[in-house]
C-alpha positions in Angstrom: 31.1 19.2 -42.5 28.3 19.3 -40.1 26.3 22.5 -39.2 26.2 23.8 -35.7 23.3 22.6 -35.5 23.6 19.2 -36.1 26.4 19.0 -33.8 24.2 20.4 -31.1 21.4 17.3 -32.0 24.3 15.0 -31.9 25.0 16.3 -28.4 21.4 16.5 -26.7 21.7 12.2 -28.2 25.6 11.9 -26.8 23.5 13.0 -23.2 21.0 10.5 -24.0 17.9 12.7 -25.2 15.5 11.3 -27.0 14.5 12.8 -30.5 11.2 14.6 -28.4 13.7 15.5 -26.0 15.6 17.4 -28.5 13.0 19.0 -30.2 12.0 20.2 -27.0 15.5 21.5 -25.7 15.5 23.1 -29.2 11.9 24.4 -29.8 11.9 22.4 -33.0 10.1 19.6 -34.4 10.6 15.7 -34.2 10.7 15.9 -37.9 13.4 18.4 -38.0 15.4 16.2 -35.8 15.2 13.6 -37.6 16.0 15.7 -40.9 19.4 16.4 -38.7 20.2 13.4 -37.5 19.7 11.5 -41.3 22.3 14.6 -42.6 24.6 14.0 -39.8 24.7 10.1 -40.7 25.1 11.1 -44.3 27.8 13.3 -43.7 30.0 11.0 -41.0 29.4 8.1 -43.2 27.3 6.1 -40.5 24.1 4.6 -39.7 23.0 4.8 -36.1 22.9 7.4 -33.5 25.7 5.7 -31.6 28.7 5.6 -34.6 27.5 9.2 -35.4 28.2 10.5 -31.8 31.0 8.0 -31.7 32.4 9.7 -35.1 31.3 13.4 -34.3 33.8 12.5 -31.0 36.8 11.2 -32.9 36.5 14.4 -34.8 36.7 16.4 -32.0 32.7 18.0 -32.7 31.7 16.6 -29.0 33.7 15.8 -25.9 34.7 12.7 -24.3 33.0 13.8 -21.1 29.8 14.5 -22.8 29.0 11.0 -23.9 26.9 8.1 -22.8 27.1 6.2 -26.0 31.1 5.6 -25.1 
């Protein structure tokens, strides 16, 4: 399923990050969050930021609480 650290990308969006936020928090690159965030959508069978948090939730990878995209 997803790597930890695409559930932790999927998380900094569910706060309402931006991808430079992210690779900030992260001390990664834009590209590479974009590389985790097009695996994630490939993996949960989505295609935006919102039905991939949305999914990751109904999962149980991220919490209710931790969501804006709700």
């Amino acid at each position: 399923m997803l790597t930890a650290r695409e559930i932790e990308v999927l998380r900094l969006l569910s706060r309402g990050c931006t991808y430079a936020d992210v690779a900030q928090h992260l001390g990664i690159s834009v590209h590479t969050v974009g590389t985790h965030i097009k695996n994630s959508y490939r993996k949960l069978s989505v295609g935006t930021a919102a039905a991939a948090v949305t999914r990751a939730a109904e999962l149980g990878l991220l919490q209710r609480q931790e969501l804006v995209f709700q």
